[in-house]
C-alpha positions in Angstrom: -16.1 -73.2 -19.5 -14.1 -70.3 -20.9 -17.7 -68.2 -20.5 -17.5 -68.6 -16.8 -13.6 -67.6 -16.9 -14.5 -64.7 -18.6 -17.5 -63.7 -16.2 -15.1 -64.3 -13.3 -12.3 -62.4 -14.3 -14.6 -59.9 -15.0 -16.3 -59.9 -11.7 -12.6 -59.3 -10.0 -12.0 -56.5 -12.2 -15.1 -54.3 -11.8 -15.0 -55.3 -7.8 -11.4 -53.8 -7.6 -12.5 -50.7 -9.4 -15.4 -50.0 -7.4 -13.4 -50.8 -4.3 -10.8 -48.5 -5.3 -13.1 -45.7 -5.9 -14.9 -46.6 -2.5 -11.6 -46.6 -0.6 -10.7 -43.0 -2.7 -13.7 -41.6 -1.7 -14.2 -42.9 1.9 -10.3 -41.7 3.0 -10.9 -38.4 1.3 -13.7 -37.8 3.4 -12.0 -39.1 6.4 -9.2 -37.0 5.5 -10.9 -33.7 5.4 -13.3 -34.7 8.9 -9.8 -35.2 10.8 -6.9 -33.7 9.3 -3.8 -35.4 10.7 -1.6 -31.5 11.2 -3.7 -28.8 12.8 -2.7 -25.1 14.4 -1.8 -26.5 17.6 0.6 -29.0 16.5 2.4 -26.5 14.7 2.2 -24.7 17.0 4.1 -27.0 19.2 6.3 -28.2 16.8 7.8 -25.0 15.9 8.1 -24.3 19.7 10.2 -27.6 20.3 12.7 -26.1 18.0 13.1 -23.1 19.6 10.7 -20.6 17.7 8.0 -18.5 19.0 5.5 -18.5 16.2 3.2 -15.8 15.7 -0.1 -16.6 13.8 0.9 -15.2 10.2 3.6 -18.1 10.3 1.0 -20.9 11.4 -1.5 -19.7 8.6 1.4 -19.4 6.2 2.1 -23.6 7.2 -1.5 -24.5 7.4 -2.1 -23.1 3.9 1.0 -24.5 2.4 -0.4 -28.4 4.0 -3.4 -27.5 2.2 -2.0 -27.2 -1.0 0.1 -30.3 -0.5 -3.0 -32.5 0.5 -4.7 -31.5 -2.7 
């Protein structure tokens, strides 16, 4: 009785693990594949406020989103 508890509870456990590490891995990938801010969006966005961007700027946003996805 408390054997099959036990084998159970541990069944959940090592599912949830692996299916956190799955999910990890899978969104990581997806992640890098379509990354959700690119050049032209900036781009754009920095238009709608009223600035002409010139590429340094863009590069300068696109490296600092970068090094906040990591």
């Amino acid at each position: 009785m408390i054997h099959d508890i036990l084998l159970i509870l541990l069944g959940i456990v090592i599912g949830a693990v692996v299916g956190f590490f799955l999910a990890r891995y899978f969104m990581k990938k997806y992640l890098k594949d379509n990354p959700p801010i690119n050049e032209d969006m900036i781009k754009a966005l920095m238009m709608q406020m009223g600035r002409k961007p010139n590429q340094k700027q863009i590069n300068q946003m696109m490296k600092s989103m970068e090094k906040f996805n990591k």
